[in-house]
C-alpha positions in Angstrom: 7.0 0.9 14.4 6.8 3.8 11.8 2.9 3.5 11.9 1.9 4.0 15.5 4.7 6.9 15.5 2.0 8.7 13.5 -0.8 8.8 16.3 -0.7 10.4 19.5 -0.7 7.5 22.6 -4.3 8.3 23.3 -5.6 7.0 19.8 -2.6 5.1 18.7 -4.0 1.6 18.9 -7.1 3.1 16.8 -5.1 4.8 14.3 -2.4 1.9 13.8 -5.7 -0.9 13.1 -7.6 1.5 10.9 -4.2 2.6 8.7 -3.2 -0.8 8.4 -6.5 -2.7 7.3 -7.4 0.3 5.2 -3.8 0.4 3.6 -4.2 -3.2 2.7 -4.3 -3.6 -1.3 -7.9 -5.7 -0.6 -8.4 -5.1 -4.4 -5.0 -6.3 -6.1 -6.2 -9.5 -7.1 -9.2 -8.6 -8.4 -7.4 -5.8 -10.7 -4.5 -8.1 -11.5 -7.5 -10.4 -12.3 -9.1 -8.0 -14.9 -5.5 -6.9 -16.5 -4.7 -10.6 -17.4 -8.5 -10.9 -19.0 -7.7 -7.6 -20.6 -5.0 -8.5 -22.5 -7.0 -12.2 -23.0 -5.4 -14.5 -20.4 -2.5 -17.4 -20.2 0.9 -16.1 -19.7 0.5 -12.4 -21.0 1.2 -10.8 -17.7 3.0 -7.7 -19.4 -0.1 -5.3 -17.9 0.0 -7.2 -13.6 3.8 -6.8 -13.5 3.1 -3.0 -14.2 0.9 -3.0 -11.9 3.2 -4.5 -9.0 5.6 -1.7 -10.2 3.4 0.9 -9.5 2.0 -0.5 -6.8 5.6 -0.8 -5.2 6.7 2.5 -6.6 3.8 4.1 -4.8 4.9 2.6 -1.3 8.4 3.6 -2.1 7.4 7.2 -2.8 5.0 7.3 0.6 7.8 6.1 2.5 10.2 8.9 1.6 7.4 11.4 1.7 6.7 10.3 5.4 7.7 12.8 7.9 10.5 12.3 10.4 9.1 11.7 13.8 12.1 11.3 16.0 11.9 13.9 18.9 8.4 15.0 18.1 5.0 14.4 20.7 
């Protein structure tokens, strides 16, 4: 619901699909790939977990940066 609250109801089905397949992370696995052969494979997952904190830190900071919508057209 939060995403097509950002798009007026002319372009709202538009804006929801582009927002949400852009916002995907389509290139975690690749980086999370080339952190674990960065620091040489098998368990060392020190540098991905930082990456999935950031990662989740940066959604938690958009979210709170989003505006409130209720009541506005």
């Amino acid at each position: 619901m939060l995403l097509s609250e950002f798009f007026p109801m002319d372009v709202r089905y538009a804006g929801v699909s582009l927002e949400y397949q852009g916002g995907q992370m389509e290139f975690a696995p690749v980086i999370a790939a080339s952190l674990l052969a960065l620091v040489g494979g098998g368990t060392n997952i020190v540098l991905v977990a930082g990456f999935v904190v950031v990662a989740a830190l940066g959604s938690v900071v958009a979210i709170w940066r989003a505006p409130e919508t209720r009541g506005h057209r």
